[in-house]
N, C-alpha and C positions, 0 to 999 in steps of 0.2 A: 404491717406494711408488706405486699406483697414483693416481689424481686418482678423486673419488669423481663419477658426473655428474649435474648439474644437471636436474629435472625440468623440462621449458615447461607452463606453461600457455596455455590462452588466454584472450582477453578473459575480464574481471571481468561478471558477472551481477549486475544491481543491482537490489533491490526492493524499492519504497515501502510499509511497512506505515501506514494512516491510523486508527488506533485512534478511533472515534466513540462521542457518546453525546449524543443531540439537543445538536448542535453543527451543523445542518445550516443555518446562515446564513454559514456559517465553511467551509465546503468548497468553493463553485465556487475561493474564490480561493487556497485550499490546493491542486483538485484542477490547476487551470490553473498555476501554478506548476511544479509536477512536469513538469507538460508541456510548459515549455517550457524544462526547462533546457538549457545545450547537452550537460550528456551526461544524456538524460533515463532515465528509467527502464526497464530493459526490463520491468517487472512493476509493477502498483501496486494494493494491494490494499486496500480499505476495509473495516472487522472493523464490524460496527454492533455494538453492545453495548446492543441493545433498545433503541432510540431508537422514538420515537413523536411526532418531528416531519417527515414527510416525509423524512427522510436518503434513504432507498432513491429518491424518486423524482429526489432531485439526483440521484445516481450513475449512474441511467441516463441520463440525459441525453450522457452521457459517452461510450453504448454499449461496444465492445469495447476499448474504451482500460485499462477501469478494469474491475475483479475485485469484485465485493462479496458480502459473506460475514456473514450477519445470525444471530445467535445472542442468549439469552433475555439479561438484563443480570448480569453479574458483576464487574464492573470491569473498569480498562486493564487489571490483569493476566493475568486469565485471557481480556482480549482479544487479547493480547500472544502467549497461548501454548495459544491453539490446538488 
């Protein structure tokens, strides 16, 4: 009987989905967090879910660190799923 062989992978890919909805007084210290875990995220991406306080103009702040992705408002869920 042969031995069946083990696939390798490599490193795990990790990415912050930030599901928002004028919450943008609650994001530098959500998005600084992520940044500085010690295994941080390679991808982090903010869903605005029609926010209409500023959210977008925290996220740039961020520039190319942080992914953001503004769609009209439906909930986390279908912020969720994209």
């Amino acid at each position: 009987m042969s031995q069946a062989k083990i696939p390798t992978f490599g490193p795990a890919r990790v990415t912050a989905l930030v599901p928002t909805y004028n919450r943008s007084q609650y994001l530098p210290e959500c998005l600084d967090s992520l940044l500085t875990q010690s295994r941080k995220p390679d991808q982090i991406v903010v869903i605005d879910d029609g926010s209409t306080d500023g959210t977008e103009s925290i996220v740039s702040r961020y520039g190319h660190q942080v992914q953001y992705v503004k769609k009209s408002n439906g909930g986390k869920s279908s912020a969720l799923n994209l």
